[in-house]
Jmol script that loads the backbone (N, CA, C; Angstrom):
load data "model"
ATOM      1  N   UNK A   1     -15.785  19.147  -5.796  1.00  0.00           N
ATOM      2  CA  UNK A   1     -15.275  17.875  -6.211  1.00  0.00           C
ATOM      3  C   UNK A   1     -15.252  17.775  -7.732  1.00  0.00           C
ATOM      4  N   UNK A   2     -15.871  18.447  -8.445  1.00  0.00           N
ATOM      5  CA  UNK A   2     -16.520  18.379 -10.206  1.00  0.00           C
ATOM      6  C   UNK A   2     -15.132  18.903 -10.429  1.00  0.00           C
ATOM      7  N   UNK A   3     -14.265  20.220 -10.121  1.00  0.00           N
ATOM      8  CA  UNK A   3     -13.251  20.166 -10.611  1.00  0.00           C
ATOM      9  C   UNK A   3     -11.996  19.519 -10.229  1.00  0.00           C
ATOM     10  N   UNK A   4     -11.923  18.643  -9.069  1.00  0.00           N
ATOM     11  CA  UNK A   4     -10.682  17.482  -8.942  1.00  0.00           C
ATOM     12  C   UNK A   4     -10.968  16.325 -10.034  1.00  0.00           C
ATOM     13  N   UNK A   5     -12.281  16.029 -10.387  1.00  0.00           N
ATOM     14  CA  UNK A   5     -12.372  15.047 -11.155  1.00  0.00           C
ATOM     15  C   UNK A   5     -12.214  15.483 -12.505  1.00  0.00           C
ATOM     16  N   UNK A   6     -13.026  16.927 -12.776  1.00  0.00           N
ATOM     17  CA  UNK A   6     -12.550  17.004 -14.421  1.00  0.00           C
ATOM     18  C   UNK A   6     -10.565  17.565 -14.467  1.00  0.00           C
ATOM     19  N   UNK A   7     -10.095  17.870 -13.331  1.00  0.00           N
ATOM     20  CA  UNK A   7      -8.320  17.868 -13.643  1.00  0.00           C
ATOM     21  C   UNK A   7      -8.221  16.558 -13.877  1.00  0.00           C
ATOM     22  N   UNK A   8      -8.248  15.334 -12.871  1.00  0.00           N
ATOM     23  CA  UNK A   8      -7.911  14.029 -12.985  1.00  0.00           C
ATOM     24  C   UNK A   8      -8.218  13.219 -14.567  1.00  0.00           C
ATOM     25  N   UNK A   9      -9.494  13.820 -15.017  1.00  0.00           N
ATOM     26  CA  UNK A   9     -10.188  13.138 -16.052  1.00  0.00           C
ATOM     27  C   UNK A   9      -9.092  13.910 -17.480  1.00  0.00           C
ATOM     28  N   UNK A  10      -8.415  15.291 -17.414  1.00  0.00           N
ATOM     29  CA  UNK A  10      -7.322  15.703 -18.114  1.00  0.00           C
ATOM     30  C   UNK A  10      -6.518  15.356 -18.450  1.00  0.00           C
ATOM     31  N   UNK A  11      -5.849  15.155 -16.824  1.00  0.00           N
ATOM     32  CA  UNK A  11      -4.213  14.337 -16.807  1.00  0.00           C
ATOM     33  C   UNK A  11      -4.435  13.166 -17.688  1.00  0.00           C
ATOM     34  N   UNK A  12      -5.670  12.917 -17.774  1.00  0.00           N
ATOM     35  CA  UNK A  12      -5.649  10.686 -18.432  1.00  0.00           C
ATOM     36  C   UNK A  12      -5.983  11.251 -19.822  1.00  0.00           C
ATOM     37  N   UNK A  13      -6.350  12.041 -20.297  1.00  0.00           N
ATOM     38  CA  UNK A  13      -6.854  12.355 -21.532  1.00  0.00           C
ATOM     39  C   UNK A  13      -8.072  11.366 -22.207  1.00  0.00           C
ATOM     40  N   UNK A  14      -8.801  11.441 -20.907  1.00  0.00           N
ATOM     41  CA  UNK A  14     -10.025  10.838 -20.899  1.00  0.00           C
ATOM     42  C   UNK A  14     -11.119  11.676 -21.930  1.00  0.00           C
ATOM     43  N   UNK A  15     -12.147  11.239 -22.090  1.00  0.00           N
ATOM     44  CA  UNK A  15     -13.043  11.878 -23.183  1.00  0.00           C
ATOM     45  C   UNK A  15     -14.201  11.701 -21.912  1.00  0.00           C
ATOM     46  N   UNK A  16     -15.617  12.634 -21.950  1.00  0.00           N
ATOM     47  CA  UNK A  16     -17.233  12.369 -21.230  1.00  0.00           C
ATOM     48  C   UNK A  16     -17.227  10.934 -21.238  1.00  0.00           C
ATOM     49  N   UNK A  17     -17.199  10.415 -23.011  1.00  0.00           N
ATOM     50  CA  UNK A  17     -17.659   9.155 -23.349  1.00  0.00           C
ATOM     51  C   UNK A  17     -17.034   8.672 -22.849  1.00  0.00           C
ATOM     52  N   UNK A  18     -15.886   8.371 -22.783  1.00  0.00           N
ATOM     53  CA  UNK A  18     -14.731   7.187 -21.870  1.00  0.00           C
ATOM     54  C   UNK A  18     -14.930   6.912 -21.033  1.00  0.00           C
ATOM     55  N   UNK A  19     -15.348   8.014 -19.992  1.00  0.00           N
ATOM     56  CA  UNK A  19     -15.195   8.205 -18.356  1.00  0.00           C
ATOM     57  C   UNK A  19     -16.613   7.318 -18.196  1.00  0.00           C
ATOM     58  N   UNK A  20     -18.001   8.320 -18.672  1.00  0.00           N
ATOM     59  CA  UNK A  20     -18.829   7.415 -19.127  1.00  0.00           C
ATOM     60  C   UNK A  20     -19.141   5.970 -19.339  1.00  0.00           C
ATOM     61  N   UNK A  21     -18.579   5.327 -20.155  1.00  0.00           N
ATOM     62  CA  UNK A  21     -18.574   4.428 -20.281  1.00  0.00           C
ATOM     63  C   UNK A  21     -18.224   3.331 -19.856  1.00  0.00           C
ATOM     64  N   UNK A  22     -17.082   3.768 -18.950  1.00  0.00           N
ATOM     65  CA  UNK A  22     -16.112   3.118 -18.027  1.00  0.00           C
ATOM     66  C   UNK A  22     -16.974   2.877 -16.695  1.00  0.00           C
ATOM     67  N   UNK A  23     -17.899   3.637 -16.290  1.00  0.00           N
ATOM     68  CA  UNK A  23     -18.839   3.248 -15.487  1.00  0.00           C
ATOM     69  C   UNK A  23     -20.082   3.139 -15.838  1.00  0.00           C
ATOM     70  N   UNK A  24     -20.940   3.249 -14.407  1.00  0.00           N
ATOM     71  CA  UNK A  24     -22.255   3.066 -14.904  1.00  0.00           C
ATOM     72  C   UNK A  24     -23.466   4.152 -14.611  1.00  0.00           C
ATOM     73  N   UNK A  25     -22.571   5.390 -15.081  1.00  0.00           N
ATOM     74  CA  UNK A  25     -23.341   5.990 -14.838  1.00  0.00           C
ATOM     75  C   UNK A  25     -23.606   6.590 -15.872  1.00  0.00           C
ATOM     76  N   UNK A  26     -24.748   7.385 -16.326  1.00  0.00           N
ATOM     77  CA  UNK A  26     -25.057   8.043 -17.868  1.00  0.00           C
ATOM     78  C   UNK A  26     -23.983   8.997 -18.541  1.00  0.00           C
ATOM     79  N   UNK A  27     -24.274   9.389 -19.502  1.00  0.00           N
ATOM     80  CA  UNK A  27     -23.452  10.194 -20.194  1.00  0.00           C
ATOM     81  C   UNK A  27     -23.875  11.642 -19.393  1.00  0.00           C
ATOM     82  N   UNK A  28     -25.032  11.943 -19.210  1.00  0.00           N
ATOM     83  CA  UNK A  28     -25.419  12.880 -18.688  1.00  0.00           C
ATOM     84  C   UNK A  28     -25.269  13.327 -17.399  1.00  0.00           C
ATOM     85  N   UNK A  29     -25.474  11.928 -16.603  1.00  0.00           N
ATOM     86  CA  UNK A  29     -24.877  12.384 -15.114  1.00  0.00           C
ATOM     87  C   UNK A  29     -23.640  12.239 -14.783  1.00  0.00           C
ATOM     88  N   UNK A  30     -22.747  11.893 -16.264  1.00  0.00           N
ATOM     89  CA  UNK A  30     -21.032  12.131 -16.159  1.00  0.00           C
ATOM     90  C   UNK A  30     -21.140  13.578 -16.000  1.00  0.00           C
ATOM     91  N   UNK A  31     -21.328  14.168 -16.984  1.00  0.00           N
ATOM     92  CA  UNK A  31     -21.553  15.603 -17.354  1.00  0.00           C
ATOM     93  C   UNK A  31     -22.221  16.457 -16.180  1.00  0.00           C
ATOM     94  N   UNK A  32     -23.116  16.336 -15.974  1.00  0.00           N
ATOM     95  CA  UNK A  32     -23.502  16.805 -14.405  1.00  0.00           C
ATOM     96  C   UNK A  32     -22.536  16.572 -13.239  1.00  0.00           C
ATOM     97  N   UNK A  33     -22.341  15.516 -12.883  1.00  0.00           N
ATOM     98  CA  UNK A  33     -21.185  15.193 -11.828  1.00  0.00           C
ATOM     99  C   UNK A  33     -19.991  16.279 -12.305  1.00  0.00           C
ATOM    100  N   UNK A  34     -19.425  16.182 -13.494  1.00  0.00           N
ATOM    101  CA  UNK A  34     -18.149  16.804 -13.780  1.00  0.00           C
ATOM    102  C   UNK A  34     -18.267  18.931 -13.935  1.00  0.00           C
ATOM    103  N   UNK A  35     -19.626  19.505 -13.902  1.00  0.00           N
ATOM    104  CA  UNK A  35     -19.613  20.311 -14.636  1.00  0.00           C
ATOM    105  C   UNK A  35     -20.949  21.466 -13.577  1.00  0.00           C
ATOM    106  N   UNK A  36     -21.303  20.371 -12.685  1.00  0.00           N
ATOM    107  CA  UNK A  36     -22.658  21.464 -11.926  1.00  0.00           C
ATOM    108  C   UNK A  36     -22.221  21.340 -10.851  1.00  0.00           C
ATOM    109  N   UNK A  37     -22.496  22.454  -9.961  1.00  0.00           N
ATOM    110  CA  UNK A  37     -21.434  22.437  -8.736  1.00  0.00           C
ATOM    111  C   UNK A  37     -22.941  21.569  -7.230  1.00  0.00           C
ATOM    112  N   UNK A  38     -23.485  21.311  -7.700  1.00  0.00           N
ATOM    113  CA  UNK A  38     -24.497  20.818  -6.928  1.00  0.00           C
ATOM    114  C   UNK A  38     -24.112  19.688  -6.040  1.00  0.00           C
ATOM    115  N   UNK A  39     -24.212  19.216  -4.801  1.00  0.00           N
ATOM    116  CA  UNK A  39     -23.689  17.677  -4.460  1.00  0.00           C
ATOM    117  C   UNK A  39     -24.267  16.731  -5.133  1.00  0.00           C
ATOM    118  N   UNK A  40     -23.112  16.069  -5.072  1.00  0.00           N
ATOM    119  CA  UNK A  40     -22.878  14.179  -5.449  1.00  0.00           C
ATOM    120  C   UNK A  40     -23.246  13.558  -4.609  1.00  0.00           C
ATOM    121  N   UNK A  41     -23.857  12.628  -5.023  1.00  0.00           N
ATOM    122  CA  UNK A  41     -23.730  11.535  -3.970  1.00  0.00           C
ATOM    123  C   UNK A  41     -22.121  10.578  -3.721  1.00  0.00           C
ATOM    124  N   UNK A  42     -22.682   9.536  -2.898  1.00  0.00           N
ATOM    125  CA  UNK A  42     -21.252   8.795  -2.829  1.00  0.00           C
ATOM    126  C   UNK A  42     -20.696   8.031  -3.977  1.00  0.00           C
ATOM    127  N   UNK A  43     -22.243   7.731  -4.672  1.00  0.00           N
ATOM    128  CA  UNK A  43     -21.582   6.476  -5.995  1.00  0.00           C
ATOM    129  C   UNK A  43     -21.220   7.196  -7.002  1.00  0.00           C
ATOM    130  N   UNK A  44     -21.621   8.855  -6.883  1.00  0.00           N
ATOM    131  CA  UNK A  44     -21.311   9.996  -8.626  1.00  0.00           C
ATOM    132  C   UNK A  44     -20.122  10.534  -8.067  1.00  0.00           C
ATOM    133  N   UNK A  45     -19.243  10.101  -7.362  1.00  0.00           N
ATOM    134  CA  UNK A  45     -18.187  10.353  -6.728  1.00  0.00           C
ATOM    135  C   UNK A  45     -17.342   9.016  -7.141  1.00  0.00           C
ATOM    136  N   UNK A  46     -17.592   8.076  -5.871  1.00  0.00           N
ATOM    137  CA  UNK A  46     -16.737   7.050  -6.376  1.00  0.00           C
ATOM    138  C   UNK A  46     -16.333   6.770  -7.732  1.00  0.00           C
ATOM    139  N   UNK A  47     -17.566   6.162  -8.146  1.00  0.00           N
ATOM    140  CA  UNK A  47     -17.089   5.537  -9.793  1.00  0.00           C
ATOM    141  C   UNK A  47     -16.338   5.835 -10.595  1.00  0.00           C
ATOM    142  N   UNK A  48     -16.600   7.764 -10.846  1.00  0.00           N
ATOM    143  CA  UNK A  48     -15.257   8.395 -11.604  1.00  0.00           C
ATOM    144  C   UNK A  48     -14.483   8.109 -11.249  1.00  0.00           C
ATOM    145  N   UNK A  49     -13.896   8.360  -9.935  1.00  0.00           N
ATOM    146  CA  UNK A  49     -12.573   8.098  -9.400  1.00  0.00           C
ATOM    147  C   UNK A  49     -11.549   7.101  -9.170  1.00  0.00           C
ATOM    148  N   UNK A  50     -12.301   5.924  -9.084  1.00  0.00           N
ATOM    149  CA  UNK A  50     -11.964   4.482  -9.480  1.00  0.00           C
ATOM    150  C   UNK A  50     -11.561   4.227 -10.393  1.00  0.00           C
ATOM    151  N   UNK A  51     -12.439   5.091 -11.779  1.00  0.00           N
ATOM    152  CA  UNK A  51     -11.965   4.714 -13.095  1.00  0.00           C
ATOM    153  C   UNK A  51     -11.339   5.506 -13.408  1.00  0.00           C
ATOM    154  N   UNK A  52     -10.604   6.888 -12.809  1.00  0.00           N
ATOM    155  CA  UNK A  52      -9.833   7.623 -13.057  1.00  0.00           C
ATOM    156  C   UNK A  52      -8.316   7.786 -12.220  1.00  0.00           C
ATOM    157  N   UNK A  53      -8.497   6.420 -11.010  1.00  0.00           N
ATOM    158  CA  UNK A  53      -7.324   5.865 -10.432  1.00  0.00           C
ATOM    159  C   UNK A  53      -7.167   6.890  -9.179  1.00  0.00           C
ATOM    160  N   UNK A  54      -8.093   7.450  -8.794  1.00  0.00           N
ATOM    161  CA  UNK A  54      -7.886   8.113  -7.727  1.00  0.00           C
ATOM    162  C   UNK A  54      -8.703   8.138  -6.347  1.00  0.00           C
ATOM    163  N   UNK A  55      -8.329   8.144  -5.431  1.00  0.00           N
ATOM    164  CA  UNK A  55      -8.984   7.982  -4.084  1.00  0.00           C
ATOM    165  C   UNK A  55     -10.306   8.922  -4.082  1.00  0.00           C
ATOM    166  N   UNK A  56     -11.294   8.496  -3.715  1.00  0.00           N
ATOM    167  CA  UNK A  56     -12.640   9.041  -3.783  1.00  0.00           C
ATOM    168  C   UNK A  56     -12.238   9.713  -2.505  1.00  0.00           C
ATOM    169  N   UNK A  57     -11.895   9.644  -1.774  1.00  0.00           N
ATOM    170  CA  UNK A  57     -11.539  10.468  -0.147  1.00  0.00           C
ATOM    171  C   UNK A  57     -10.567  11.839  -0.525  1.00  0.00           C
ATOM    172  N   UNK A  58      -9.327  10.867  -1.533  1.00  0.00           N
ATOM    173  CA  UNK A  58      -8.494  12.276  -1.700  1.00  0.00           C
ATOM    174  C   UNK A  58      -9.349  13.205  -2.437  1.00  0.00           C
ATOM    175  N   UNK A  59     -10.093  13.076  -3.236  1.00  0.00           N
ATOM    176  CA  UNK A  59     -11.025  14.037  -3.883  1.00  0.00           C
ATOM    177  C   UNK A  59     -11.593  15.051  -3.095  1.00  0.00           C
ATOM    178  N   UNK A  60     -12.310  14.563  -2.038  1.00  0.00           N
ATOM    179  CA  UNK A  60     -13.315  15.411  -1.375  1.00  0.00           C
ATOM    180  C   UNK A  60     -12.341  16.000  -0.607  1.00  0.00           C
ATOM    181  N   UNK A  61     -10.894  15.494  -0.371  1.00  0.00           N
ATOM    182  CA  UNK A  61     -10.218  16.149   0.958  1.00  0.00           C
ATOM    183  C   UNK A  61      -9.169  17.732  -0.229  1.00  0.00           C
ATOM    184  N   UNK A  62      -8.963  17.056  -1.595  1.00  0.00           N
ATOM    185  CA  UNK A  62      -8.689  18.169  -2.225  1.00  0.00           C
ATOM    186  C   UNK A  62      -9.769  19.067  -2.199  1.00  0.00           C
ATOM    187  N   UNK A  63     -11.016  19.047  -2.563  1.00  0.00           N
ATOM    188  CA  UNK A  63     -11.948  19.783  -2.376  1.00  0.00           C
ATOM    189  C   UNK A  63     -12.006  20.859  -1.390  1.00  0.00           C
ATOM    190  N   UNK A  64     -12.160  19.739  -0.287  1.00  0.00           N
ATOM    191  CA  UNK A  64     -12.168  21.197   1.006  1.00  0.00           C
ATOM    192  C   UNK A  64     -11.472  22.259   1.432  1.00  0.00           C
ATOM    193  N   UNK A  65      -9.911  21.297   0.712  1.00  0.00           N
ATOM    194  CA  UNK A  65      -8.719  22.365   0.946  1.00  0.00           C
ATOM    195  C   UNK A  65      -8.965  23.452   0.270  1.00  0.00           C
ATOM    196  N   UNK A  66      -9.220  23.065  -1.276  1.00  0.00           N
ATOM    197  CA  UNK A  66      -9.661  24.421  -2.388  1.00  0.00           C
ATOM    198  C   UNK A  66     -11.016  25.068  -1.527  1.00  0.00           C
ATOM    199  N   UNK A  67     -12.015  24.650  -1.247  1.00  0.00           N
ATOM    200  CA  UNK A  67     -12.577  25.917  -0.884  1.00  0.00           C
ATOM    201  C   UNK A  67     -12.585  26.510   0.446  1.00  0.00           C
ATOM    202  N   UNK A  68     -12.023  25.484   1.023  1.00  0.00           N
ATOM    203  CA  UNK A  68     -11.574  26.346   2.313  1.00  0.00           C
ATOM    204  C   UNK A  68     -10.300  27.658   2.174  1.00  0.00           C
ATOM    205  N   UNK A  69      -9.425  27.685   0.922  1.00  0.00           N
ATOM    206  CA  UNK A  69      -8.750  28.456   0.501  1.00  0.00           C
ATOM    207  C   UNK A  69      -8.850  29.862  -0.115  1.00  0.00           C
ATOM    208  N   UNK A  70      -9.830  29.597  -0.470  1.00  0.00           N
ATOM    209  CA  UNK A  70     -11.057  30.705  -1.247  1.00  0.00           C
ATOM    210  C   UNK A  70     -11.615  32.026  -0.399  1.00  0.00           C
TER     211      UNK A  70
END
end "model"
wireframe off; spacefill off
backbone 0.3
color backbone group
């Protein structure tokens, strides 16, 4: 999911801080969410995606496709 959100967070020419800031989650667990392949929970999921205009579902369903592709 870390890389559907850091493409999405591209296309907007979003910055850490922006995305960051735009929610409520730290600068750090932007950065973690976007960058460690570890699971998310539901809210280090949602929030980006909300503030990055995209379906928290289509995320995880791009996800599976990519690694089910792999």
């Amino acid at each position: 999911m870390a890389t559907e959100l850091r493409a999405e967070r591209a296309t907007r020419r979003m910055t850490i801080d922006d995305l960051a800031s735009a929610t409520i989650l730290a600068r750090g667990t932007t950065l973690r969410v976007l960058n460690d392949p570890r699971t998310i929970d539901g809210t280090q999921l949602a929030l980006p995606s909300e503030v990055l205009g995209v379906d928290p579902v289509a995320v995880l369903q791009r996800a599976q496709l990519r690694v089910a592709s792999q």
